[in-house]
N, C-alpha and C positions, 0 to 999 in steps of 0.2 A: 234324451232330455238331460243337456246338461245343466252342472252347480254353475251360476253365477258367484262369480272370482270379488271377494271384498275384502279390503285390507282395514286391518285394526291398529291402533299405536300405541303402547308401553311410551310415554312419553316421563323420563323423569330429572328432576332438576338436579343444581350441584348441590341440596341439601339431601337427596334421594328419594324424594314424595315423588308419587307419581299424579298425572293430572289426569283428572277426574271430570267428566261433564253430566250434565242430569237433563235427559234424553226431552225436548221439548217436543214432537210428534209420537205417535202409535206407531208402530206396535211399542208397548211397554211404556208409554206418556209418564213422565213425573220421576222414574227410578235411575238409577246412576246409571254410566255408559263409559264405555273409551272412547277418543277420537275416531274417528274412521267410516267405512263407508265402499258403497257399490264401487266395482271399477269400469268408468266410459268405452264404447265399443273405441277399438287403436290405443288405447294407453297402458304403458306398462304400471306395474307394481306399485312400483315406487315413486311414477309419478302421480300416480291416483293417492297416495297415501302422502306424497308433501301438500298435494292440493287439497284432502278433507281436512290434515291440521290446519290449514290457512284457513280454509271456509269457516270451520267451527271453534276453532280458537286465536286465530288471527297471527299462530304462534308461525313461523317458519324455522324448519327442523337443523338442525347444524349439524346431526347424525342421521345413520336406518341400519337396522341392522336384523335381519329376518330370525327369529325366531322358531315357530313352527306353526302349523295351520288346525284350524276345528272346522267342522261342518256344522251348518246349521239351517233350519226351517224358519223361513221368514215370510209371515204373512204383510203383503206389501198392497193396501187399496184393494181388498177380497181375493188376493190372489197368494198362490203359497211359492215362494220364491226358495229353491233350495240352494246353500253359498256353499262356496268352500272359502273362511275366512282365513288372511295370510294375518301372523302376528308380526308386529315388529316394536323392537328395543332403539328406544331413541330419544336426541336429549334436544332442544330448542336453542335459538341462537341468542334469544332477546325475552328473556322471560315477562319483561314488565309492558310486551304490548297483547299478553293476555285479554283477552275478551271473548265473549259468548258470539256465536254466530250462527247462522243456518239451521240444525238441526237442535243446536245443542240451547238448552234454557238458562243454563249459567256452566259457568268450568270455572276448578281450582286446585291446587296441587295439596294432596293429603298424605302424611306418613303413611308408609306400608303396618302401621302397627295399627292403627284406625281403620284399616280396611274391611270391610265385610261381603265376599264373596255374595253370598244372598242379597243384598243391597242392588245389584245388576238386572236387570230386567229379561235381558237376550241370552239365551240359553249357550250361546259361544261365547260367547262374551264373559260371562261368570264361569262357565268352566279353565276361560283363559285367568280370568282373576285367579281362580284356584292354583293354577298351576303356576303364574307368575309367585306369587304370595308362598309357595312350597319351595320354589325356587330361590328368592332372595332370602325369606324369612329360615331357611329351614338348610340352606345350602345346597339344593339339589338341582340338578343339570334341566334345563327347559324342556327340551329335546329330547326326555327320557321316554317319551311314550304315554306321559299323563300318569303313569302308575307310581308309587312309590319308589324308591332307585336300591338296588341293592345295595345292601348293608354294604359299607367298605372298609378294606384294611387299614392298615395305619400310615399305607403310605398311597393307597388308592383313593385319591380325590382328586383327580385330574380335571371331572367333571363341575368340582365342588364353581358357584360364581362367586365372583370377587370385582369388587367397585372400580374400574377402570379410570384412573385418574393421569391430569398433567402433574409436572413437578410441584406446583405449587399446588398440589392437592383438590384442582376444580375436577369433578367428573366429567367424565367424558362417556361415560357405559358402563355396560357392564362385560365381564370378560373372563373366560375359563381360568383358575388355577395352570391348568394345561396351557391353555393360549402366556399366559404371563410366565409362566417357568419355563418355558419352551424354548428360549431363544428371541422373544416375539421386539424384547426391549419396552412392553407395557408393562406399565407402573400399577401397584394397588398398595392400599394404605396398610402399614404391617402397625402391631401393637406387641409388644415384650413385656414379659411380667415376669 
């Protein structure tokens, strides 16, 4: 008996709100959600995950960038569906042709400071909010294992994430301390005091 593979989107713009939909079918009717959705038997990853942001928010992704996965129990038309959901970090190419679609009752892009993990309905789906939200808000590596990240030195934050920008400061993701001091040639916004 295996998970059924579904991919979820961190979708967030160049102000850093991520986008937000509020689930218009059961399971969970009415409560917030991310993008994303079942993967078609033959399609990869990442195609099933450009085509749920199309379906449900009309958006087409201009990034993807994997993340890390949850499992979870999904009752689907009296049936218990268990997933393995893929997360992914990623930013849209044309923000203003936003619209609701498919599954979703409305969608809109909200500050991570407004966010509210319990607000989720899907039990992966809020444990991903948790852990995205510990991640951005808090500095800590996605990829940590869900758990809190060991304390770090004063020079060990290689982990830590940091806003991935072009020159002219539009985001582009998000992206390791490590990956940007590395040699990589990505940019993040620095502040001196």
């Amino acid at each position: 008996y295996n998970a059924a593979a579904a991919v979820v989107a961190f979708v967030l713009n160049g102000r850093g709100e991520l986008l937000v939909c509020r689930r218009a079918c059961d399971p969970a009717r009415g409560t917030m959600d991310l993008p994303g959705g079942f993967v078609d038997a033959g399609e990869p990853l990442e195609a099933a995950l450009v085509r749920e942001v199309q379906e449900e928010t009309g958006l087409s992704l201009a990034s993807a960038r994997y993340l890390f996965s949850l499992s979870d129990d999904y009752l689907y038309s009296g049936f218990l569906v268990r997933s393995c959901d893929a997360f992914f970090l990623c930013t849209a190419k044309d923000e203003a042709l936003l619209r609701s679609g498919d599954d979703a009752a409305d969608c809109r892009f909200v500050p991570p400071g407004e966010l509210r993990a319990e607000a989720f309905g899907l039990i992966s789906v809020r444990r991903g909010v948790e852990r995205f939200l510990r991640s951005v808000v808090r500095g800590l590596h996605p990829a940590s294992g869900g758990g809190e990240a060991p304390a770090a030195g004063p020079c060990d934050n290689r982990g830590e994430l940091l806003p991935w920008v072009e020159a002219d400061g539009s985001l582009l993701g998000i992206a390791t301390r490590g990956e940007c001091h590395g040699g990589s040639g990505l940019l993040h916004p620095v502040v001196h005091l």
